[in-house]
N, C-alpha and C positions, 0 to 999 in steps of 0.2 A: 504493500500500500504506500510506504512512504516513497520508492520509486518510481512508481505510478504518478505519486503526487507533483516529487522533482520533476519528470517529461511532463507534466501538465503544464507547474507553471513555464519549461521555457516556451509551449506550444504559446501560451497567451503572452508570451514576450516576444516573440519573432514574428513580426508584423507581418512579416511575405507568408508563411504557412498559415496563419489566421485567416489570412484576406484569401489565399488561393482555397482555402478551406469553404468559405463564403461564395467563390465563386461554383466550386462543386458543387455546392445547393442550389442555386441558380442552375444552374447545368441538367441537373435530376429533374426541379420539377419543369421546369421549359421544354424537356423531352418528354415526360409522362402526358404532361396535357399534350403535345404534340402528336402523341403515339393513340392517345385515347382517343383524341377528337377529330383527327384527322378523317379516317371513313365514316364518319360522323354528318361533316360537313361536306364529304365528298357525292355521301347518301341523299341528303336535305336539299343540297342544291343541287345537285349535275353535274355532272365534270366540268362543262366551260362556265357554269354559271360562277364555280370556284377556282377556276384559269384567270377568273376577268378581278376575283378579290385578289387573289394574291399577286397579281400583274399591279393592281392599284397599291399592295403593299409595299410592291418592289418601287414603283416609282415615288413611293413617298421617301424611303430609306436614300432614295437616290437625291433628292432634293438636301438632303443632310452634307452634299459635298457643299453646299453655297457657306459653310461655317467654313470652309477651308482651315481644318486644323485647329482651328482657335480655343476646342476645347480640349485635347490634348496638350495644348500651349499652357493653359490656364493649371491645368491638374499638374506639369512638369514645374512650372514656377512656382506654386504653392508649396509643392514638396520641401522643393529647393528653398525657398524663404520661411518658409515654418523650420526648416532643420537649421537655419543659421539665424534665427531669432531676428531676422530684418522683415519687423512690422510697416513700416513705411511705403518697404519696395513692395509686398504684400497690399498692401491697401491700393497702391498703383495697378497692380494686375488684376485685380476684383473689381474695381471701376473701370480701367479698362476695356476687361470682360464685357462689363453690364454696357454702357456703351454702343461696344459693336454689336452684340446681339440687337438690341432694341433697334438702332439703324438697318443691319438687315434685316430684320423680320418685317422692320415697317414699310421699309424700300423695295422686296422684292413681291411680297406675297399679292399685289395690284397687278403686277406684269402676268406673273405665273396663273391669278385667277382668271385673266383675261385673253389670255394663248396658249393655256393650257388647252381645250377644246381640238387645238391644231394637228395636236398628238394622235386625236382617236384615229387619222386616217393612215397613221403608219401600221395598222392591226387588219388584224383579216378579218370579219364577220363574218356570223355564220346561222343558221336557222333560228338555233337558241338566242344569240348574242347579236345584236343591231348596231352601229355605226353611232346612233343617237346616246344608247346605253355605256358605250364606253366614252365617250365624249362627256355623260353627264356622271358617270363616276370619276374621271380624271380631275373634270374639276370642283366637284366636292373636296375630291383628293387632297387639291393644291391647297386647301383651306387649313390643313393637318400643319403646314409648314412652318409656322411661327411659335405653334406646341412643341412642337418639334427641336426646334433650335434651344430657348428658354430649360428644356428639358436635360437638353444635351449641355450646355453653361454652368446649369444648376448643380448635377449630377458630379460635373469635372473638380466642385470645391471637396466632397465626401473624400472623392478618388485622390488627390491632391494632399488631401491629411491622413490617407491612408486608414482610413475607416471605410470599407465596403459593405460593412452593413445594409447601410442605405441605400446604396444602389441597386443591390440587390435586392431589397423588397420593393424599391420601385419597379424594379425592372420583373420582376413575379407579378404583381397588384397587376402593371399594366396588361402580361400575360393573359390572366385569368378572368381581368374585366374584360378586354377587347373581345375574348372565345366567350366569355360568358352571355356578354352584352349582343353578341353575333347569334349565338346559340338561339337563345331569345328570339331576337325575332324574324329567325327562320321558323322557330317553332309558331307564331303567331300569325305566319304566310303571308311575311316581308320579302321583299326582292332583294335583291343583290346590293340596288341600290342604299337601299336603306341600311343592309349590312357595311359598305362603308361608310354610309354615316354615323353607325353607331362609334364604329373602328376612331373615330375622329374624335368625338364627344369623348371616348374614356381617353385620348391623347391630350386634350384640354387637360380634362383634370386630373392625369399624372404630371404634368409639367406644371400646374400650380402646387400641389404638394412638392415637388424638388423642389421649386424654389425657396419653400416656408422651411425646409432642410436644411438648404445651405443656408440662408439668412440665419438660425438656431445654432446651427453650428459655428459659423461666424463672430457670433458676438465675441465666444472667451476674449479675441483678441482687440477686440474696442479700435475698429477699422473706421477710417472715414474719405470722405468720397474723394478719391485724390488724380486728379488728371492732368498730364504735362503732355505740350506739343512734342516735344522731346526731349533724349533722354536716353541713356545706356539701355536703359530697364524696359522703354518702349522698344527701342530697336530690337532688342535679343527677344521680346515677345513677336514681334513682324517676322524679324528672321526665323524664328523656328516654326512660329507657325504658317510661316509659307512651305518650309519642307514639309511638315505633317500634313499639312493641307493636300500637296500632291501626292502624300502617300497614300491620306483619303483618300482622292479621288481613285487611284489604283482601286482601293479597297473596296471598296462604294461600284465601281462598275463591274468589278468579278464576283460580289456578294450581291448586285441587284440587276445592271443593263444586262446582265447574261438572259437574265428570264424574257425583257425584253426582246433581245435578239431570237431570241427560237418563238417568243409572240411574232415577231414580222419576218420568219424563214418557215414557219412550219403551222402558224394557229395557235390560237386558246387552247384546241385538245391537248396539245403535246404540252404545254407552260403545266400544263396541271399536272401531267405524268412527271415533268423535268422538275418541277418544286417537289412532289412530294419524293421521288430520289435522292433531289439533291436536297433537302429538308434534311434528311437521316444522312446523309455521306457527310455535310458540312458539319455536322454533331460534333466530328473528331477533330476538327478546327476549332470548333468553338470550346470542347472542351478542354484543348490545349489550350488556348487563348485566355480565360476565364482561370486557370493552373496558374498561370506566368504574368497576368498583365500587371502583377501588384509588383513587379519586380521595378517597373515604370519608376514609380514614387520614390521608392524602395533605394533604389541605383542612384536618382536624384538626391535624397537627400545625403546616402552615402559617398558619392561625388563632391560634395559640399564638405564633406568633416575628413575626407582624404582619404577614407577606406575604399581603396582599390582593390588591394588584394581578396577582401569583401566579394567585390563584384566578379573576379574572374570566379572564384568558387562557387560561385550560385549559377555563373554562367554554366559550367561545366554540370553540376549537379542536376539543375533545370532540363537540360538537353537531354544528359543519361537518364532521368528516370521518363520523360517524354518516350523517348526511342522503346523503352519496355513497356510502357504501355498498351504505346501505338500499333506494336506488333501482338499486343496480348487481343487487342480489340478487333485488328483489322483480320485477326484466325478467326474469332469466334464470330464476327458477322460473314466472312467469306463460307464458310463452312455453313454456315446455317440462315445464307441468305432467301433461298427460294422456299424451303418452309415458314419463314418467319414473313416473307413478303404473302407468302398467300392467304395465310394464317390473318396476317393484318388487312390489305385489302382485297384481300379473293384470290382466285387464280388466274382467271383471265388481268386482270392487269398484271400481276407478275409478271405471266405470261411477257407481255408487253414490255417491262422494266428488267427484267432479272439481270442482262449483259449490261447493259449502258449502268446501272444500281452495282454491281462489283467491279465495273474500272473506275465509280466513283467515289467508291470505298478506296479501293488503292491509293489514288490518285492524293486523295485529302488528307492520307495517312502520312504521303511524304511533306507535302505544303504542309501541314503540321508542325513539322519537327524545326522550322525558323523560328516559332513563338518564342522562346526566351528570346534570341540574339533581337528580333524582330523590334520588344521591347526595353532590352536593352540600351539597341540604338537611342531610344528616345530619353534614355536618361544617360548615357553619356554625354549627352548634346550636339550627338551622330544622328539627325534626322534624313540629314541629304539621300544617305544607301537606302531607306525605307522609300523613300519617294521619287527614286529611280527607278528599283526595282520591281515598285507596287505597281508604277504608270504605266511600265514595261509589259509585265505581265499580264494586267488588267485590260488592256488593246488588243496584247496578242491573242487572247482568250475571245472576248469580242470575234477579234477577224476569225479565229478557227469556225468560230461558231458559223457564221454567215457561210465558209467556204466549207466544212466539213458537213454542217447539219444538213445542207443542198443535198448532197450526196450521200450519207451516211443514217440520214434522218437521228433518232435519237442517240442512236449510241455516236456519231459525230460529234456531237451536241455534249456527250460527257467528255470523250476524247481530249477536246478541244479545251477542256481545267487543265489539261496538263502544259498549256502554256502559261501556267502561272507557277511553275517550279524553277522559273528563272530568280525566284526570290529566295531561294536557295542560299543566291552570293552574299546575302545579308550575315547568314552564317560566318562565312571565312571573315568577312570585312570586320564585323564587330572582333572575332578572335585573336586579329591584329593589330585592331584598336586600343585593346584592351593590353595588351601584351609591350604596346608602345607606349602609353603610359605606365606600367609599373616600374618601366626602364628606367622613364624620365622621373618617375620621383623616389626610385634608388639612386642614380645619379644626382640628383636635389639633395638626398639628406647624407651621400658620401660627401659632396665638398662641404655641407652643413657642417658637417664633423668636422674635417678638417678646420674648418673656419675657427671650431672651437679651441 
């Protein structure tokens, strides 16, 4: 017992195992409901009728690039400033923040409600599914954008101070309102449309509760509203959040325009069959992802107090227990993929998924195994390799799709994730990053000595 009790307390002293611990929960239940509800909603609506929500999903998650970065900017500098006790520059970053959000939200969401409609004719209609229907969900859709952002700002101070508590039950609440609220009134013989209205309404009010979040959280530190034309502190928040920004956008088109692209190569049928494969193949991203993202903070603030050496041993640790995972997970779904796909949504769609649903699993299994270095980057204050490599990849993925799904139909259409293992080189790039500073600051505290 009493050794039990010592790993206890250093479990609730090692911020990165607490928070990755938190994201595991997140992970579990965002898969159960997914796993429950899915032939659910597939049943209720139709198959295109649920091509055409989770196509209006995808384009909302996609409008999340117009933050370009800024809330990874926000959560990296908070870290950084909470760990070296500069209240000031803290309070610059948090105004900041509030700021640009408020400008974009106010400045784009007129344009996007108003050209949004333009979009439905890049989509194929089809008997179930009319030209006016997708037109009048995209721009409901675009109305989601300002929750949206507010949500993604608010969330970046929790992540920032390294308490992920909070994120994670907003990011659950949202979950199980959105399916709940959806659930509803299907069951009430609501259309589609109205299903993403609801989708919208519970996005409002999780991004008012982050805010009352972070605002609570905030206080200890008796912040006030502090904003300079310029400024060290402005700069290095522009700068990095221009890298992270374009690593979003990577991130952002190989996690959302992919679904798009096989909507205007192949129809709403297939977006439905290719979400709910790649729904379950991306699990093992997101689970990795969700593992390691606390290292962000984590590497920031220990960058600030000069624990390097710190950082390379989580990097390494991080990577080895991912690679066992990965391989533990991606046997036991390959092995038991066609029973557990039929099992879940019948056999005729199996039928249908089963090839394209196992080079997906593979595929995700390696894009995976970047998560630490991935994150890392962003707390060594190496954002550039993320957002080369993210942009890189996330195009190339794109064009596969357009030139392979042609030809290949779905299984093209998964083939074509595997240009996004060019993010691979994130890997090597952080391990020499890392490896070049430990140099530099044994060389630093050799002449130190000497000096002495």
């Amino acid at each position: 017992m009493k050794e039990l009790a010592v790993y206890y307390k250093k479990y609730k002293e090692n911020s990165v195992v607490s928070n990755s611990f938190y994201g595991g929960i997140q992970f579990v239940v965002t898969s159960l409901l997914l796993l429950v509800l899915t032939p659910v909603f597939i049943h209720k609506m139709g198959i295109e009728n649920y091509g055409l929500w989770m196509l209006a999903i995808s384009m909302l998650g996609l409008m999340g690039i117009a933050e370009f970065g800024l809330n990874t900017a926000i959560a990296k500098f908070v870290a950084e400033f909470v760990g070296c006790g500069d209240n000031d520059a803290l309070s610059k970053v948090v105004s900041a923040g509030l700021v640009a959000y408020t400008l974009l939200g106010l400045g784009l969401i007129i344009p996007l409600y108003i050209f949004s409609p333009a979009l439905a004719g890049i989509f194929m209609p089809s008997e179930a599914i009319s030209v006016e229907q997708i037109r009048l969900v995209i721009r409901i859709m675009s109305l989601g954008f300002i929750p949206l952002l507010f949500r993604s700002g608010a969330l970046a101070i929790p992540i920032g101070l390294q308490r992920f508590q909070a994120p994670v039950i907003v990011t659950i609440g949202y979950q199980i309102l959105s399916y709940s609220a959806a659930l509803l009134v299907i069951l009430l013989g609501g259309s589609v449309v109205q299903v993403v209205q609801s989708t919208v309404v519970v996005l409002w009010i999780t991004a008012l509760v982050s805010l009352f979040i972070a605002w609570q959280m905030l206080k200890p530190f008796s912040l006030k509203f502090a904003i300079t034309r310029s400024g060290e502190i402005l700069r290095r928040m522009f700068s990095f959040s221009l890298m992270s920004g374009i690593s979003g956008l990577g991130s952002q088109i190989f996690d959302y325009a992919d679904r798009l692209a096989v909507g205007a190569v192949l129809g709403l049928e297939a977006v439905a069959y290719y979400t709910v494969i790649i729904s379950v193949a991306s699990k093992i991203l997101q689970l990795n992802g969700l593992l390691t993202i606390a290292l962000m903070p984590a590497v920031s603030s220990w960058m600030a107090s000069g624990a390097i050496q710190r950082v390379r041993a989580y990097f390494f640790k991080a990577t080895a227990a991912l690679l066992a995972l990965n391989f533990l997970v991606t046997s036991v779904l390959l092995i038991l993929s066609e029973p557990l796909l039929s099992l879940w949504m019948g056999e005729a769609f199996a039928y249908q998924v089963l090839v394209p649903f196992r080079v997906m699993i593979v595929i995700y299994a390696l894009i995976s195994l970047n998560a630490p270095a991935y994150y890392i980057a962003y707390g060594i204050d190496k954002p550039g390799i993320n957002a080369l490599t993210t942009i890189t990849g996330g195009f190339f993925t794109i064009g596969l799709i357009f030139i392979w799904g042609r030809t290949l139909g779905l299984l093209g259409t998964a083939l074509a994730n595997g240009g996004y293992l060019i993010t691979w080189v994130i890997i090597g790039y952080v391990y020499f990053q890392i490896d070049m500073l430990i140099k530099q600051a044994t060389t630093a505290a050799k002449y130190s000595d000497a000096d002495l």
